[in-house]
C-alpha positions as CSV (number, residue, x, y, z in Angstrom):
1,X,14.2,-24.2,3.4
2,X,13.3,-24.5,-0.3
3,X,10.3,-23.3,-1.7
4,X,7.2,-24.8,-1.9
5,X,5.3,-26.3,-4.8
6,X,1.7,-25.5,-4.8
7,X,-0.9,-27.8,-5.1
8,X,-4.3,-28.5,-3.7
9,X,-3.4,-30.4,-0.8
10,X,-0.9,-27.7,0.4
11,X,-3.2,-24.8,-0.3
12,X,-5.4,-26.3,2.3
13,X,-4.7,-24.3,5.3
14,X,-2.7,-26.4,7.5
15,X,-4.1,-26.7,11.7
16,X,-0.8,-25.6,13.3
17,X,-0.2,-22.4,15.9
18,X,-1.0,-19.7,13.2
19,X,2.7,-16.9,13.4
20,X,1.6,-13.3,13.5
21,X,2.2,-9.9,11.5
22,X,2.7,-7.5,14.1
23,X,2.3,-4.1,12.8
24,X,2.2,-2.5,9.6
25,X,5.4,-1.2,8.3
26,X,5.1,0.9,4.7
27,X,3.7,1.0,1.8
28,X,6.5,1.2,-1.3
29,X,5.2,2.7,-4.4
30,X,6.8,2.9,-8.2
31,X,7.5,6.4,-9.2
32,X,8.4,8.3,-13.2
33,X,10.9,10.5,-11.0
34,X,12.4,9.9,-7.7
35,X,13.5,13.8,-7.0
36,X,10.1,15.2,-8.1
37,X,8.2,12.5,-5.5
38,X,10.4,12.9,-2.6
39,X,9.4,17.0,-3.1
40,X,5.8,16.2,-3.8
41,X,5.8,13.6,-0.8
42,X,7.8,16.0,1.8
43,X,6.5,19.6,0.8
44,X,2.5,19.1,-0.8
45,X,2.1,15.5,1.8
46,X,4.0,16.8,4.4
47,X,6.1,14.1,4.6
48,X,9.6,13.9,6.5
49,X,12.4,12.2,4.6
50,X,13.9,9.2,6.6
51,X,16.0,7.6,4.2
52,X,17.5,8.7,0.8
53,X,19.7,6.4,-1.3
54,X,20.1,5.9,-5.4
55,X,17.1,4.5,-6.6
56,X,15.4,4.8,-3.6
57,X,13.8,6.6,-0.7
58,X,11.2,6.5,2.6
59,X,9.4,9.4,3.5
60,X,7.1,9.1,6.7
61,X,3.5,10.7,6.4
62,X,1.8,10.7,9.4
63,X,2.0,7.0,10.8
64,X,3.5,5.3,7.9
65,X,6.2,5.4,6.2
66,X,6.1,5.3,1.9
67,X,9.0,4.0,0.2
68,X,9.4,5.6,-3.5
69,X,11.2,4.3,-6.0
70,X,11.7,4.9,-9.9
71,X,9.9,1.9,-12.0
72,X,8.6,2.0,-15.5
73,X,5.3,1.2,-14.4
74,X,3.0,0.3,-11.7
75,X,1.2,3.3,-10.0
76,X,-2.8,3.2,-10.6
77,X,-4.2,2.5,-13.8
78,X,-4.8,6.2,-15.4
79,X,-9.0,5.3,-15.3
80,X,-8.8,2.4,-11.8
81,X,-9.3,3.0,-8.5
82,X,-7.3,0.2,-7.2
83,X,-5.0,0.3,-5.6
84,X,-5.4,3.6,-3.9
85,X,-4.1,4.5,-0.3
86,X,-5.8,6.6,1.7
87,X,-5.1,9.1,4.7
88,X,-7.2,9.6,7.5
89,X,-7.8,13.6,8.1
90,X,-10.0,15.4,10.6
91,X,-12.6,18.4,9.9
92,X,-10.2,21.1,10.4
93,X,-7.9,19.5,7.9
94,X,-10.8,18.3,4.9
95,X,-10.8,21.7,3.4
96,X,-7.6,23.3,4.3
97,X,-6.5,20.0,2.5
98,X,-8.0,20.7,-0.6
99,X,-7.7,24.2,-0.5
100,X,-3.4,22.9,-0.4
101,X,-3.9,20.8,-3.1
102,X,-5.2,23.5,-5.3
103,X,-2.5,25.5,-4.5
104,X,0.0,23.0,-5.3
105,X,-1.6,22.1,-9.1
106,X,-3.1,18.8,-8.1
107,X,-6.3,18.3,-9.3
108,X,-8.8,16.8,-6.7
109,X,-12.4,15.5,-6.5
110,X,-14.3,15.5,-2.8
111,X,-17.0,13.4,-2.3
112,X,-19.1,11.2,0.4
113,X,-21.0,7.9,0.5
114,X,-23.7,9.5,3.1
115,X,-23.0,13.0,3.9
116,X,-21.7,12.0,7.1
117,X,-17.9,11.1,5.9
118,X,-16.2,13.2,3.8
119,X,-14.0,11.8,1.0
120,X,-11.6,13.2,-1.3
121,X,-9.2,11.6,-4.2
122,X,-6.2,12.5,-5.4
123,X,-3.4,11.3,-7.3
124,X,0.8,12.1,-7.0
125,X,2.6,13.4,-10.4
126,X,3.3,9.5,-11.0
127,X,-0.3,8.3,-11.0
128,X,-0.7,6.8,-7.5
129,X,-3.9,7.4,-5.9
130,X,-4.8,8.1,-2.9
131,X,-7.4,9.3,-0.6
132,X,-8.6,11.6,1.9
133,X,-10.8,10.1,4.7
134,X,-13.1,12.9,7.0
135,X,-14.2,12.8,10.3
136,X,-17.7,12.9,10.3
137,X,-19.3,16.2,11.0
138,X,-16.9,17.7,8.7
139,X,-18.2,21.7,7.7
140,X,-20.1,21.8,4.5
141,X,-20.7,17.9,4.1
142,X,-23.9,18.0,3.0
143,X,-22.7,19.8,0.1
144,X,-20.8,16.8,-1.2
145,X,-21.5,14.8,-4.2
146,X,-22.3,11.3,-3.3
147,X,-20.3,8.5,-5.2
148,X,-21.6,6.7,-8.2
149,X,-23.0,3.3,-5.8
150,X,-24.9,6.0,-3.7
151,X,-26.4,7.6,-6.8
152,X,-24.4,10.1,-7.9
153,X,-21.4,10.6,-11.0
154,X,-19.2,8.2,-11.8
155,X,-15.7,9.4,-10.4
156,X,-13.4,10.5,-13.2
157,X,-10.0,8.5,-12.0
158,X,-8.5,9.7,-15.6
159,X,-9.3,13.2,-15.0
160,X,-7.5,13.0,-11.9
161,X,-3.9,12.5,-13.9
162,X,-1.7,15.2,-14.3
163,X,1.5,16.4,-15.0
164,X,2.8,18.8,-12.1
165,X,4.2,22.0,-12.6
166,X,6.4,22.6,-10.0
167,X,7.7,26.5,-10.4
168,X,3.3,27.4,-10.8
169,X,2.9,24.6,-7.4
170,X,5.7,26.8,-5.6
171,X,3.9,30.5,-6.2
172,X,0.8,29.1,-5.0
173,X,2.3,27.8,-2.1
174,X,4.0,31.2,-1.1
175,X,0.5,32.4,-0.2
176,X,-0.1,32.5,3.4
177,X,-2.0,29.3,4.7
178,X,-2.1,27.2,7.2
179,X,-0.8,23.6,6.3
180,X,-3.1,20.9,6.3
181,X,-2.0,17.1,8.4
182,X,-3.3,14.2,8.0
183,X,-4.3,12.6,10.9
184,X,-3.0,9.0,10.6
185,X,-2.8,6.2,7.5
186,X,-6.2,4.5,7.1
187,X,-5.8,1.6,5.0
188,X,-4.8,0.2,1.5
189,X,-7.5,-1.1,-1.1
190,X,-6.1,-3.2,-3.9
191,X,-7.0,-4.5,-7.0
192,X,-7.6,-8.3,-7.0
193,X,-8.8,-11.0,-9.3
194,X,-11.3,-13.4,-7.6
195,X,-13.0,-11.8,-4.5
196,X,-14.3,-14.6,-3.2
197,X,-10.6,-16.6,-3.0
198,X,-9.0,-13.3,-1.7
199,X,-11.2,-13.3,1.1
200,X,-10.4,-16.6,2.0
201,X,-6.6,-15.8,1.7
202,X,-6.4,-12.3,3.8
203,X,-8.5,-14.2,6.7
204,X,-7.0,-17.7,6.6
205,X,-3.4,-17.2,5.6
206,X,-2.6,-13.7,6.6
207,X,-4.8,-14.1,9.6
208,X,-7.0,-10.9,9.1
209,X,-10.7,-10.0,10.6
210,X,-13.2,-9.6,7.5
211,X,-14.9,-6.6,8.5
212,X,-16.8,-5.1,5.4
213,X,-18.1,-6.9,2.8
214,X,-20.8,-5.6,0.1
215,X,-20.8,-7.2,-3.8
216,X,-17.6,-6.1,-5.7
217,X,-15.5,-4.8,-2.4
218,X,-14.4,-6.1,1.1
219,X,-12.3,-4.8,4.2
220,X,-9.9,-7.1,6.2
221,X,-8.2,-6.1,9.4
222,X,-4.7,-7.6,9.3
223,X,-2.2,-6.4,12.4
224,X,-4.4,-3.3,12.9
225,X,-4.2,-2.2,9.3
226,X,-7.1,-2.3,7.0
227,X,-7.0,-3.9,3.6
228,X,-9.1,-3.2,0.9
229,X,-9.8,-5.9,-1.9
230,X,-12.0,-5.3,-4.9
231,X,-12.2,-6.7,-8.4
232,X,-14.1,-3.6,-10.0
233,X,-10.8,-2.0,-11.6
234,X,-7.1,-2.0,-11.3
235,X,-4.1,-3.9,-11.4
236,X,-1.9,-5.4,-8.8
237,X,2.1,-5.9,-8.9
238,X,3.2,-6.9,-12.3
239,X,4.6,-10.4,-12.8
240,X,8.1,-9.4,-12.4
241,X,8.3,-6.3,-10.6
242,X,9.1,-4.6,-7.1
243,X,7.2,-2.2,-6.6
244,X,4.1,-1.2,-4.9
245,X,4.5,-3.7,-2.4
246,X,3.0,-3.4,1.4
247,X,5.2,-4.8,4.4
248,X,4.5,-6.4,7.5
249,X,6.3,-5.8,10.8
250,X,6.8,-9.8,12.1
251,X,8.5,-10.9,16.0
252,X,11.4,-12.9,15.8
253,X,10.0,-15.8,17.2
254,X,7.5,-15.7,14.0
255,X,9.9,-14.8,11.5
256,X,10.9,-18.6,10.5
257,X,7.6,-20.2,11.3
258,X,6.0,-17.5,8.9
259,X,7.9,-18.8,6.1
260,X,6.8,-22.2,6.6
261,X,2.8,-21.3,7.4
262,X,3.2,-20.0,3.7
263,X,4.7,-23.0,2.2
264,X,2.4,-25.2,3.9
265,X,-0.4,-23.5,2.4
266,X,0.7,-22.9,-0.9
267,X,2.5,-19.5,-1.2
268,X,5.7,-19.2,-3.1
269,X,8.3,-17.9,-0.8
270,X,12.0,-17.7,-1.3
271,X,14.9,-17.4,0.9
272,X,15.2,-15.2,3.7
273,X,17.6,-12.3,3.3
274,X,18.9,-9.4,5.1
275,X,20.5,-6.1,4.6
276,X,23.0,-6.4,7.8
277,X,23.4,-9.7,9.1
278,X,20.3,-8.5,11.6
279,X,17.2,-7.6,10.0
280,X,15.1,-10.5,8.1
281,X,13.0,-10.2,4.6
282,X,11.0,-12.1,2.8
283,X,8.6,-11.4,0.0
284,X,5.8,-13.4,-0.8
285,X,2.5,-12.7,-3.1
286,X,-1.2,-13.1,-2.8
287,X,-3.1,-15.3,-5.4
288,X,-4.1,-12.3,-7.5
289,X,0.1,-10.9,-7.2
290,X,0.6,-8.5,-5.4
291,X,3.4,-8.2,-3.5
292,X,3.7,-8.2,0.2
293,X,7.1,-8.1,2.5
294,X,8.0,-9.4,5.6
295,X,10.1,-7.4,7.9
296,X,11.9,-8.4,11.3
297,X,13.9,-5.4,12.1
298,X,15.8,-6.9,15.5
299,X,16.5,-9.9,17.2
300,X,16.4,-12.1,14.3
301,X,19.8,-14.3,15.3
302,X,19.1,-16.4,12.1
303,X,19.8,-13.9,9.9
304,X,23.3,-13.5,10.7
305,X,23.5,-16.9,8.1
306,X,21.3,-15.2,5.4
307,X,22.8,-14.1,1.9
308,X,23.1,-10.5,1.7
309,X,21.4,-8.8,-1.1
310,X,22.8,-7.1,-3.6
311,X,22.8,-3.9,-3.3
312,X,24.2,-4.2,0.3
313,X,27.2,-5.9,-0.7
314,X,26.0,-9.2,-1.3
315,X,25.2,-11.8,-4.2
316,X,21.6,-12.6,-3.9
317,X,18.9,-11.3,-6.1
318,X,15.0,-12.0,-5.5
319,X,13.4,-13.7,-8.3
320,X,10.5,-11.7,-8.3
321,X,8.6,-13.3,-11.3
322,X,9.4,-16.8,-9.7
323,X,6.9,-15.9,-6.4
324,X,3.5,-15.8,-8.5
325,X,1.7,-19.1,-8.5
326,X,-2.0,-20.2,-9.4
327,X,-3.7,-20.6,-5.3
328,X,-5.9,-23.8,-4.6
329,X,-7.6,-22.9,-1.6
């Protein structure tokens, strides 16, 4: 099936059986240095390596699994706060977390919207940020400094870049201390460029559930995942490039009819691919670009005729730069 040209008849969202993500799968991120993120990931995240080759690797953390992969550019803007990725941890964990950070060399900055949550930011040695999410009830909350729309300091997102000193992050860690776990992924908040339209795309086309929505930010619940969307700071996936992206587990029997929901409503897709002859991919964008995957891992008796990509023995390359477009809907 050929791609899609998009104008303003096809951005209207067509009135067919809507296909389904089912799951979220990972979150892939751009990193400076491959081997120093898979040690930050695995020994200050707690992360568990599940998959290592050149160029490339997946490390689960809690729930999710994070793909890492060297790029030029691409993690948070050194002053954003979009996109940031943030970890849900309970009580017990808030301050033993930060507490591990310090020990580690990576600067932090707690906070809370209404001294019933605690938050906390933090960045990797690339620049990705992320944050920590608190039970409420959390020991010592009321202490907290509340975020710049509740009153308080602006956030400094710049201060929050480093550059990580490894031998000085392993001495601190010798020091006996419980290790701090995250209790599960909590969502992704990205950067886009018109709220408004974004809304309409993450509930419309990727069949999400707005669920928060105050001037300058909103929530949307797609396939049990929460999605952030704000057009105060940041930058999403650059024209051309790979990395972050955020992938979707999809059924078999929605794999196909995915594809075409998109091209009838105006997304750029591309042809399917797969690794093994099994599993099926697809990347598409949103309207502001950034980059989302599809993923069928079994079942998928199509992709035995899909092209094989490159790097697994095959020919076919994804034109990246080729899947922006400018949305009508």
């Amino acid at each position: 099936m050929e791609t899609t040209a998009t104008s303003t008849s096809q951005a209207r969202v067509v009135s067919v059986r809507q296909p389904r993500f089912s799951g979220f799968s990972h979150a892939s991120l751009p990193v400076r240095d491959l081997e120093q993120s898979k040690r930050f990931f695995t020994r200050v995240m707690g992360g568990e390596l599940v998959h290592d080759i050149e160029g490339f690797a997946e490390v689960r953390v809690a729930d999710v699994i994070i793909g890492l992969s060297e790029q030029p550019g691409g993690w948070t803007e050194r002053d954003a706060e979009y996109p940031h990725y943030a970890f849900f941890i309970d009580r017990e964990n808030y301050w033993l977390m930060k507490e591990w950070l310090d020990r580690h060399g990576v600067p932090n900055r707690p906070w809370t919207r209404d001294h019933k949550t605690a938050l906390m930011y933090f960045r990797d040695p690339s620049g990705n940020l992320f944050e920590l999410y608190g039970d409420r009830g959390c020991e010592g909350i009321g202490s907290l400094p509340l975020g710049p729309r509740q009153g308080g300091q602006p956030i400094d997102f710049g201060g929050l870049n480093y550059r990580w000193d490894e031998k000085s992050a392993a001495a601190g860690a010798q020091k006996e201390t419980r290790k701090p776990r995250f209790s599960g992924f909590g969502h992704a908040s990205l950067a886009v460029r018109d709220l408004e339209q974004s809304k309409r795309f993450f509930t419309q086309v990727m069949g999400g559930e707005l669920i928060h929505d105050v001037e300058g930010f909103a929530e949307v619940r797609v396939a049990g995942v929460i999605i952030g969307l704000s057009n105060r700071s940041g930058q999403w996936t650059a024209w051309d490039a790979e990395y972050p992206h955020y992938a979707f587990f999809i059924e078999a029997q929605d794999f196909l009819p995915m594809k075409a929901w998109l091209d009838r409503n105006g997304v750029k897709t591309h042809q399917p691919w797969t690794r093994d002859g099994k599993k099926g991919l697809m990347y598409f964008r949103d309207p502001s670009g950034n980059l989302f995957e599809i993923y069928c891992p079994k079942d998928l008796k199509e992709a035995a005729s899909f092209p094989r990509g490159v790097k697994q023995g095959g020919s076919y390359e994804i034109d990246f730069a080729g899947l922006n477009y400018e949305w009508q809907g």
